[in-house]
MDAnalysis code that builds the backbone (N, CA, C; Angstrom):
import MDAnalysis as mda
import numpy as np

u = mda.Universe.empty(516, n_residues=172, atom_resindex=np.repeat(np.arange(172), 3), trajectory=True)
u.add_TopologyAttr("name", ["N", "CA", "C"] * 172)
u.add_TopologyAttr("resid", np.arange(1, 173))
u.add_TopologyAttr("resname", ["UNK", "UNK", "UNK", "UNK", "UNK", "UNK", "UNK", "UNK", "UNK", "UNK", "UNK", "UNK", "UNK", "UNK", "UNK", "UNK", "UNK", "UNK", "UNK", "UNK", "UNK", "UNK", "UNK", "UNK", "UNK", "UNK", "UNK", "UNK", "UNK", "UNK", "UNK", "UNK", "UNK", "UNK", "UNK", "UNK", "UNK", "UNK", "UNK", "UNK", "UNK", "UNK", "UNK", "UNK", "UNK", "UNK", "UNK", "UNK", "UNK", "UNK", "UNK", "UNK", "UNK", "UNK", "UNK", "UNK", "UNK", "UNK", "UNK", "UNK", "UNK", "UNK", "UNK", "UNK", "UNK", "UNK", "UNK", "UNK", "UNK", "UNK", "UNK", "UNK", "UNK", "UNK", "UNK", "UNK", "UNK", "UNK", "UNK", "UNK", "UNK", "UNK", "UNK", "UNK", "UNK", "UNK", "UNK", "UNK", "UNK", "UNK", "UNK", "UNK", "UNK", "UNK", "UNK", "UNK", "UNK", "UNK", "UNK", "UNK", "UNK", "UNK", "UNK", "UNK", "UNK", "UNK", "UNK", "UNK", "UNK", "UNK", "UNK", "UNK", "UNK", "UNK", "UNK", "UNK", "UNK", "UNK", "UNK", "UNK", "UNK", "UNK", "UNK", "UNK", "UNK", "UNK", "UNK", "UNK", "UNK", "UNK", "UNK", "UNK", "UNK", "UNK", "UNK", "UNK", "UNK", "UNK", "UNK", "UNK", "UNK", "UNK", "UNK", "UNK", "UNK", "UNK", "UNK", "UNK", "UNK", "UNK", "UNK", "UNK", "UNK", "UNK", "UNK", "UNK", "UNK", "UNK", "UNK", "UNK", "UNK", "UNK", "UNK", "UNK", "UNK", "UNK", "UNK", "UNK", "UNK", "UNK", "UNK", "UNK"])
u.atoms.positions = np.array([
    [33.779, -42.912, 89.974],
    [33.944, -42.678, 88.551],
    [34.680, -41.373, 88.325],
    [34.410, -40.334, 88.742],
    [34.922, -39.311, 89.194],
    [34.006, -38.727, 87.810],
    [33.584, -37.382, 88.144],
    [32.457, -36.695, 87.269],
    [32.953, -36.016, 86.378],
    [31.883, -36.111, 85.259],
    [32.549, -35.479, 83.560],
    [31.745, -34.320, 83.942],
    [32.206, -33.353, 83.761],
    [31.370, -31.945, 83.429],
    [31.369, -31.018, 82.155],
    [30.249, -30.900, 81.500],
    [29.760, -30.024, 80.615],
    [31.177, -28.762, 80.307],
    [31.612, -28.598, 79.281],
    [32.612, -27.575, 78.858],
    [32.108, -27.156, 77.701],
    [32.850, -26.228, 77.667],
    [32.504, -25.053, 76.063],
    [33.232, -26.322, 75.119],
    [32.395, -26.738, 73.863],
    [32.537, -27.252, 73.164],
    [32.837, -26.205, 71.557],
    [33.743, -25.922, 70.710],
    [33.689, -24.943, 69.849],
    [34.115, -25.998, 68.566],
    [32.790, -25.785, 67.334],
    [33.319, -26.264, 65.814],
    [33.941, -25.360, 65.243],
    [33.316, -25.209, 63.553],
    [33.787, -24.023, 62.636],
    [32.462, -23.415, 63.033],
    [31.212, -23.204, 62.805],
    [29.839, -22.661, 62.707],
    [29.148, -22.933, 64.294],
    [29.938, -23.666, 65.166],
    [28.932, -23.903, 66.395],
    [29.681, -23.647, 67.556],
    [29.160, -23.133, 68.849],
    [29.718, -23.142, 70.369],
    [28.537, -23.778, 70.772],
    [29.143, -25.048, 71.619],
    [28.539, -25.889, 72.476],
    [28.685, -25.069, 73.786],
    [27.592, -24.734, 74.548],
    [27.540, -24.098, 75.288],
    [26.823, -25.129, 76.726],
    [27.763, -24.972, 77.511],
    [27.021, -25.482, 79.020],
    [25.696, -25.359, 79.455],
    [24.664, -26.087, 79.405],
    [23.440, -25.563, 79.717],
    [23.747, -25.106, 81.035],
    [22.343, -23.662, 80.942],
    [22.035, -22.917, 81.918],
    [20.524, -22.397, 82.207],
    [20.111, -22.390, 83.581],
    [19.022, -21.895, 83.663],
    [17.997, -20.860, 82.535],
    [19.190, -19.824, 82.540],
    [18.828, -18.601, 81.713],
    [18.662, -19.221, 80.189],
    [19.051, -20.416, 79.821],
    [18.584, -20.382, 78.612],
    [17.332, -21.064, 78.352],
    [16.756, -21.034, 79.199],
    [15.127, -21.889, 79.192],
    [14.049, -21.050, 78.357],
    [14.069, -19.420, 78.252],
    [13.179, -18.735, 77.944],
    [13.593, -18.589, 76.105],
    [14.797, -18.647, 75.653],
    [15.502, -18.963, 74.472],
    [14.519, -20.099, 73.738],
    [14.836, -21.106, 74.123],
    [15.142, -22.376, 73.961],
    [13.552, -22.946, 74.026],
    [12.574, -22.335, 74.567],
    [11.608, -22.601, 74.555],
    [10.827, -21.999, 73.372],
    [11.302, -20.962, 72.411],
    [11.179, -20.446, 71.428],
    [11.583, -21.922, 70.568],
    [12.670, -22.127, 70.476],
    [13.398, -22.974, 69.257],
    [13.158, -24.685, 69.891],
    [12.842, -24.753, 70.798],
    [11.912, -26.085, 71.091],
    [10.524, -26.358, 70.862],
    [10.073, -25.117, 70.337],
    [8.303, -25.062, 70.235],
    [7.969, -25.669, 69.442],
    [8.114, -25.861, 68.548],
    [7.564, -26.776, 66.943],
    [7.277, -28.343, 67.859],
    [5.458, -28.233, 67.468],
    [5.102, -29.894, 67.790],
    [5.836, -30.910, 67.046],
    [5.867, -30.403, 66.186],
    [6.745, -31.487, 65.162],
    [7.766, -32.023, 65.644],
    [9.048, -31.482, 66.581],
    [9.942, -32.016, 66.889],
    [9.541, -33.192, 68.509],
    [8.500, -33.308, 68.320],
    [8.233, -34.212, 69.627],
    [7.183, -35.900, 68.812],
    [7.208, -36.004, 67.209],
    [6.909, -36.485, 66.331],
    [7.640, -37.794, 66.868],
    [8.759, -38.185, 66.699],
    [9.084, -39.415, 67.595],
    [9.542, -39.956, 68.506],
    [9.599, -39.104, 69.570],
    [9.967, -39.075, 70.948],
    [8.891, -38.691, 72.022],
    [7.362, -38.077, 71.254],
    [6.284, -38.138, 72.379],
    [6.683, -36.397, 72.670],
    [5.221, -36.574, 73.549],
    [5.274, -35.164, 74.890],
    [5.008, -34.154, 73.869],
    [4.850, -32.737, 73.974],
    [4.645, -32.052, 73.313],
    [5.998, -30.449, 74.017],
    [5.860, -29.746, 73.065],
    [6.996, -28.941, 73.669],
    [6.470, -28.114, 75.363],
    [7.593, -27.507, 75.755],
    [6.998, -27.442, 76.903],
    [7.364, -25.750, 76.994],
    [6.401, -25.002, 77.946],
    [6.299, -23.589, 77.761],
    [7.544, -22.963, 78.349],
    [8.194, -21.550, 78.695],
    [9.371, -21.250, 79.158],
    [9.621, -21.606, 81.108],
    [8.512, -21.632, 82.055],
    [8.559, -22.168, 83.413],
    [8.659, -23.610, 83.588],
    [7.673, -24.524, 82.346],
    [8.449, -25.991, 82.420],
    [9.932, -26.009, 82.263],
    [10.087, -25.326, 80.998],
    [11.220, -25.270, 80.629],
    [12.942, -25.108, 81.466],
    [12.356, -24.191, 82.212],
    [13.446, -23.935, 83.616],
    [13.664, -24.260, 84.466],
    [12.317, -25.358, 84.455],
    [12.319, -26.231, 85.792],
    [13.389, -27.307, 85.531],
    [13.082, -27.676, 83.894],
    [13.713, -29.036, 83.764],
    [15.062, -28.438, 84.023],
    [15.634, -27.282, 83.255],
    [16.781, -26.850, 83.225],
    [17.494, -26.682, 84.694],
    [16.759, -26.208, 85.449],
    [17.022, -26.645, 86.967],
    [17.696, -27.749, 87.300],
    [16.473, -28.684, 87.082],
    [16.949, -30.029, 87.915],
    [18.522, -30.688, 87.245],
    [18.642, -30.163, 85.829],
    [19.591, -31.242, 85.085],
    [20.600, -30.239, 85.348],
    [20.768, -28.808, 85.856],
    [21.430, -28.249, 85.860],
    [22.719, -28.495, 87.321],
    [21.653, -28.832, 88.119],
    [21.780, -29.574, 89.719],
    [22.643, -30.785, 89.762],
    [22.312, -31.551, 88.818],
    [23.507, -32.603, 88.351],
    [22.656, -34.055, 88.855],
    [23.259, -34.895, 88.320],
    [22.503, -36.122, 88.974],
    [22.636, -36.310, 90.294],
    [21.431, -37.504, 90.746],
    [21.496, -37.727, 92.471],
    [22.830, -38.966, 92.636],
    [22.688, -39.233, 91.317],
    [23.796, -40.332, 91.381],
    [25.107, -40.164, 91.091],
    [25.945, -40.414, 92.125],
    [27.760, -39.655, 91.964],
    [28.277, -40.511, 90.983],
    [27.862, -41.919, 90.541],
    [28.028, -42.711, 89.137],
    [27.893, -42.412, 87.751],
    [26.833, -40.975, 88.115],
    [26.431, -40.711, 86.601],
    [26.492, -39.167, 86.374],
    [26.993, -38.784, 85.425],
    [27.550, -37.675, 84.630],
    [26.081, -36.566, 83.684],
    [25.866, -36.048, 84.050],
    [24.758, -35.502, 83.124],
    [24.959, -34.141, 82.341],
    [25.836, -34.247, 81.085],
    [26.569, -33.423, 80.632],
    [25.225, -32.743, 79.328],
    [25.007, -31.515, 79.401],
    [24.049, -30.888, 78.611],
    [24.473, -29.461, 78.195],
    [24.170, -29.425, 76.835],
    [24.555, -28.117, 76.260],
    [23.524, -27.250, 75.225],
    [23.806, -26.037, 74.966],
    [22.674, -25.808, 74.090],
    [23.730, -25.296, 73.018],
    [23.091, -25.384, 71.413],
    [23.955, -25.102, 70.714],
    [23.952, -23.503, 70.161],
    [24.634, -22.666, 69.886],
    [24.967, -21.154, 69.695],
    [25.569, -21.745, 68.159],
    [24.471, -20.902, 67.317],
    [25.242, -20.924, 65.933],
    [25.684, -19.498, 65.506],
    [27.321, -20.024, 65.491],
    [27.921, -18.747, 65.646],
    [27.540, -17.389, 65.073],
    [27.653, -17.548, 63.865],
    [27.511, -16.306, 62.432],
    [25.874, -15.451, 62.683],
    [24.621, -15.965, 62.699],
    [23.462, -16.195, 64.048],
    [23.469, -15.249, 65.067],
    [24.653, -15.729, 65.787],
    [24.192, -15.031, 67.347],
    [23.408, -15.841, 68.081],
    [22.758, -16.966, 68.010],
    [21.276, -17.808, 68.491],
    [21.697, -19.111, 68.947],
    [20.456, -19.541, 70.016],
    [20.787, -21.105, 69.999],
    [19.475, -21.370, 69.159],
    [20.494, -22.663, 68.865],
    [19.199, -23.466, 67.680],
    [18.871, -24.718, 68.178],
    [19.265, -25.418, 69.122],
    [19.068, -26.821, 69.547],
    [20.109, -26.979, 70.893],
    [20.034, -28.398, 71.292],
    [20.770, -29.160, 72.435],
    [21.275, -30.343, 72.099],
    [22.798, -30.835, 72.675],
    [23.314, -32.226, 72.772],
    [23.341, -32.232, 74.186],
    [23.038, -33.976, 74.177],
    [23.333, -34.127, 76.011],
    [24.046, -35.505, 76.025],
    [24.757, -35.701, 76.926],
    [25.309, -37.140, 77.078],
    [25.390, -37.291, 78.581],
    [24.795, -38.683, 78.599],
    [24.661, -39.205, 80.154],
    [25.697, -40.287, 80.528],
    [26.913, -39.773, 81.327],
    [28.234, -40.692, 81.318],
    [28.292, -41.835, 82.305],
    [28.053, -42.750, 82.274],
    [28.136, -43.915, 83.369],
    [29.337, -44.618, 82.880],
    [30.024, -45.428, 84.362],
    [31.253, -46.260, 84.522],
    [31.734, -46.063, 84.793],
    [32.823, -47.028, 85.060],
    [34.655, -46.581, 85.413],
    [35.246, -45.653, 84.932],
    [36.037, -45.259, 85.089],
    [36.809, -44.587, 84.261],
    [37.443, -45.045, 82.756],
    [37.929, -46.404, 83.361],
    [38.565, -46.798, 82.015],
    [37.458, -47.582, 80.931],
    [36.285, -47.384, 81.539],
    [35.072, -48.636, 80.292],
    [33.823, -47.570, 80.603],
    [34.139, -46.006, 80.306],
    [32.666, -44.809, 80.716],
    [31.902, -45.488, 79.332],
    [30.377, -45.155, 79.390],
    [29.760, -45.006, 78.560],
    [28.781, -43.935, 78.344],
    [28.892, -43.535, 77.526],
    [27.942, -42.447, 77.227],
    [26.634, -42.471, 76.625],
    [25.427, -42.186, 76.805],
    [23.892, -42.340, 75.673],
    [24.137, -40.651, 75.327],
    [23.976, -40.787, 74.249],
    [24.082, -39.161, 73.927],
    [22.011, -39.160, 73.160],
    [22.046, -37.590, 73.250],
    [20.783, -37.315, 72.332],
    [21.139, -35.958, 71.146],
    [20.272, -35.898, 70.863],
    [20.367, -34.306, 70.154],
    [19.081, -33.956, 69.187],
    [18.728, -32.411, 69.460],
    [17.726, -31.831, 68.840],
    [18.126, -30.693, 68.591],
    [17.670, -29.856, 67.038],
    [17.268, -28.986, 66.172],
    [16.067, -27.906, 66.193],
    [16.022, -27.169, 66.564],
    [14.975, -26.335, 65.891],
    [14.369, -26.537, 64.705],
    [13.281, -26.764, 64.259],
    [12.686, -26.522, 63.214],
    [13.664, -26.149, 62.098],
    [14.232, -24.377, 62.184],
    [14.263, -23.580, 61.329],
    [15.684, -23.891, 60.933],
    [16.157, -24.473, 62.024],
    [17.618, -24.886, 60.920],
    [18.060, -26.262, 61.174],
    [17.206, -27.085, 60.850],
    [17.094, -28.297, 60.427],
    [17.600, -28.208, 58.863],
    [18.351, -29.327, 58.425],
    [18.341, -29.557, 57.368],
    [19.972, -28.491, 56.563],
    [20.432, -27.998, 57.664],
    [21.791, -27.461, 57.478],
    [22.959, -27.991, 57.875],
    [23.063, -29.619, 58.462],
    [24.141, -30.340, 59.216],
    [24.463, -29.883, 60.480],
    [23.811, -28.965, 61.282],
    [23.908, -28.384, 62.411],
    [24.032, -29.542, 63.487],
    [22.781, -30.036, 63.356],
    [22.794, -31.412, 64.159],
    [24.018, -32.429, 64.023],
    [24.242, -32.832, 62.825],
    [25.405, -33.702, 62.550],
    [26.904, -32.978, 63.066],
    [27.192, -31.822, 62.916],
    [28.288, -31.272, 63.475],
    [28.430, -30.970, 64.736],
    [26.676, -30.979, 65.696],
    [27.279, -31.037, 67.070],
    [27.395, -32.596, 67.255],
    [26.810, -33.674, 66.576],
    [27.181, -34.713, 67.634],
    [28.278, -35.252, 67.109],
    [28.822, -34.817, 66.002],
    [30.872, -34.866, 65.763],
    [31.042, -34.398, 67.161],
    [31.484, -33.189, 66.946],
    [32.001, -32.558, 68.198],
    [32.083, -32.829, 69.534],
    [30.519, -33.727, 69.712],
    [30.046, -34.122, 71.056],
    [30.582, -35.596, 71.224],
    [30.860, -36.521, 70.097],
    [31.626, -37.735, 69.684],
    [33.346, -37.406, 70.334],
    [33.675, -36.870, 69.666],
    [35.456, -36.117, 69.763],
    [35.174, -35.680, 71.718],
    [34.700, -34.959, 71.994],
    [34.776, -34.326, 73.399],
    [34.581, -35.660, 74.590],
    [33.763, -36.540, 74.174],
    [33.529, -37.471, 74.854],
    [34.906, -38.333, 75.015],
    [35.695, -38.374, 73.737],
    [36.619, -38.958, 73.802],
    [37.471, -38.715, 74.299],
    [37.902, -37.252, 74.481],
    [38.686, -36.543, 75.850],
    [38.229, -36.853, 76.861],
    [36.984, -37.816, 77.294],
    [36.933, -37.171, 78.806],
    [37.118, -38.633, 78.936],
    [37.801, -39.774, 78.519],
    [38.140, -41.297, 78.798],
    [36.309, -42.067, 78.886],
    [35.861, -41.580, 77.863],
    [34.921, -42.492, 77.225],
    [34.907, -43.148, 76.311],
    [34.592, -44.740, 76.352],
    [34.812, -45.446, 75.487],
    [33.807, -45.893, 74.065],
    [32.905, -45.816, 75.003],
    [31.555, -46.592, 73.927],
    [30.171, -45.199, 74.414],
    [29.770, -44.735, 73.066],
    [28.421, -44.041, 72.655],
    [27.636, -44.949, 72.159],
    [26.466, -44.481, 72.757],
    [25.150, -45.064, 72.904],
    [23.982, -44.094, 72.072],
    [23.412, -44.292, 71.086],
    [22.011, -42.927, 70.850],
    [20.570, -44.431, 70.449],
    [19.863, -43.976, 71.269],
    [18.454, -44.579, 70.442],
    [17.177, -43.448, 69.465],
    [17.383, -44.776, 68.250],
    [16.572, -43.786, 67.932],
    [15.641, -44.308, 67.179],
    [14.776, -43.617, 66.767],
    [13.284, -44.343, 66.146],
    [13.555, -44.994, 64.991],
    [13.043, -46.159, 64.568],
    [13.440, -46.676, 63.308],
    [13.335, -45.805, 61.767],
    [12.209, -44.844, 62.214],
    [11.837, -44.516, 60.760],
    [12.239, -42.772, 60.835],
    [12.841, -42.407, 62.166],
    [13.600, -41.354, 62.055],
    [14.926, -41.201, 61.177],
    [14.497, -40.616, 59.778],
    [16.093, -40.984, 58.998],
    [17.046, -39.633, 59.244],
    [16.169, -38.776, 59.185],
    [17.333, -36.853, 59.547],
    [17.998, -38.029, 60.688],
    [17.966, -38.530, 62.277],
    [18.684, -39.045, 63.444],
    [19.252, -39.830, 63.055],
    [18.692, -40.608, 62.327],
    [20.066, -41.827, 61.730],
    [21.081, -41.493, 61.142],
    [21.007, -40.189, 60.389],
    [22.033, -39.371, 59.435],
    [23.223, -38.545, 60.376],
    [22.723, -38.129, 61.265],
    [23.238, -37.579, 62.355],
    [24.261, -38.545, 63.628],
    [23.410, -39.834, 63.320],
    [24.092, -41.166, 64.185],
    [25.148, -41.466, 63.491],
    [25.009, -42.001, 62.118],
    [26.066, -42.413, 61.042],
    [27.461, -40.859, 60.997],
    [26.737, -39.795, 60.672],
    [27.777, -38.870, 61.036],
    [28.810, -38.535, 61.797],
    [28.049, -39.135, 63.154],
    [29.011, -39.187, 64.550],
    [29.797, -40.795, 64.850],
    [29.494, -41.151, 63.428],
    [30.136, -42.759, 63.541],
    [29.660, -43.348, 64.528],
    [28.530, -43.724, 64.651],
    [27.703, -44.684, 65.068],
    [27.104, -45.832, 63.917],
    [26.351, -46.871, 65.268],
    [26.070, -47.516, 63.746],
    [24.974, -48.645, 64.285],
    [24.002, -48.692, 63.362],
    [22.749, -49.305, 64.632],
    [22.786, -50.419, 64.851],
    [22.366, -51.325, 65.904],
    [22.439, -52.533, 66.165],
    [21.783, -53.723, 66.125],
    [20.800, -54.570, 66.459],
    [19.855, -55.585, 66.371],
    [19.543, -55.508, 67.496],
    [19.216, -54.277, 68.358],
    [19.013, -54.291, 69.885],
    [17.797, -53.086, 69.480],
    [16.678, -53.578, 70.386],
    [15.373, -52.710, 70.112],
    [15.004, -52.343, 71.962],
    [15.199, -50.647, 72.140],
    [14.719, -50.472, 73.245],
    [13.647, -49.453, 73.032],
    [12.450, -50.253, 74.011],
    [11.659, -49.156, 73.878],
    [10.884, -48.614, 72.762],
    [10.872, -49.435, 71.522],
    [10.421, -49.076, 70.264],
    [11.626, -48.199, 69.281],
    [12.517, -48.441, 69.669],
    [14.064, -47.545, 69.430],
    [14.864, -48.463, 68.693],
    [15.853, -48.043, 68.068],
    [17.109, -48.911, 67.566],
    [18.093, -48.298, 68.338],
    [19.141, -49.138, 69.069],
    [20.451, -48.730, 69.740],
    [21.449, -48.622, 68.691],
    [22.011, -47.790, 68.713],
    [22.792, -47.252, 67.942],
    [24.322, -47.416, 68.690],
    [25.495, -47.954, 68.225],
    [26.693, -47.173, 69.297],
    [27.888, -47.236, 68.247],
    [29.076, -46.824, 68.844],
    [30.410, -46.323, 68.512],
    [31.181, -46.123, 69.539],
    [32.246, -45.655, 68.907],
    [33.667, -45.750, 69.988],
    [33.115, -43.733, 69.923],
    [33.833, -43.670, 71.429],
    [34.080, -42.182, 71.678],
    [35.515, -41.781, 70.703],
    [35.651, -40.018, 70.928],
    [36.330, -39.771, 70.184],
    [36.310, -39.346, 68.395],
    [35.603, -39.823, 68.254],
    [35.671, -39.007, 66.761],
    [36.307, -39.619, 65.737],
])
């Protein structure tokens, strides 16, 4: 397939930033709110979980098929990260697909933050010869659906997992 790797992603208000170890102790601040684990399970996890995971995803997948592209978001004006997009790239080259996710902090929820990284993360995908985005998301999650529709997605009659599949063309 030949491997997509994580790059500085830049909007007007956001730098998509390459995840890194060092941002586990951050990020475990602005991941803390139980609330954001409301429809996806688990509860937040402290700053040593936190670095572990950041570890392993940082390491890259075991599989040379699959792409595990993760970022944390830096809101510029701020100085701060406030959340993460990730997209997991499988396929050929010419038919990649991507499942993307994305999460918010609490505190700046409700400012399009989310919706403008997964533009951005939509458009970048499309540089890297991806064709079709993938997001699941809870039925009665509407902030994620707003954020799906934003990134021109669009949900499907396909139920995984208690989820709605969502997809679109890469690119933007």
């Amino acid at each position: 397939m030949g491997a997509v790797a994580a790059e500085v992603v830049e909007t007007g208000r956001l730098l998509l930033l390459p995840l890194a170890v060092e941002h586990a102790v951050e990020m475990a601040v602005v991941l803390g709110d139980p609330a954001l684990h409301a429809f996806i399970g688990g509860a937040p996890a402290d700053p040593a979980a936190l670095r572990a995971r950041y570890e392993r995803l940082v390491a890259g997948s075991p599989d040379p098929d699959v792409s595990w592209c993760n970022w944390v978001i830096r809101l510029r004006d701020e100085g701060c990260l406030v959340g993460t997009v990730q997209a997991t790239v499988t396929g050929p080259a010419h038919d990649r697909v991507a499942e993307i996710a994305w999460v918010v902090g609490t505190p700046w929820q409700g400012r399009g933050i989310a919706g403008e990284a997964a533009r951005a993360l939509v458009a970048w995908l499309g540089r890297q010869e991806v064709r079709t985005v993938v997001a699941h998301i809870h039925p009665e999650h509407r902030a994620s659906a707003a954020v799906a529709t934003a990134a021109g997605l669009t949900p499907t009659d396909v139920l995984h997992e208690g989820e709605i599949r969502w997809t679109g063309p890469a690119g933007g």
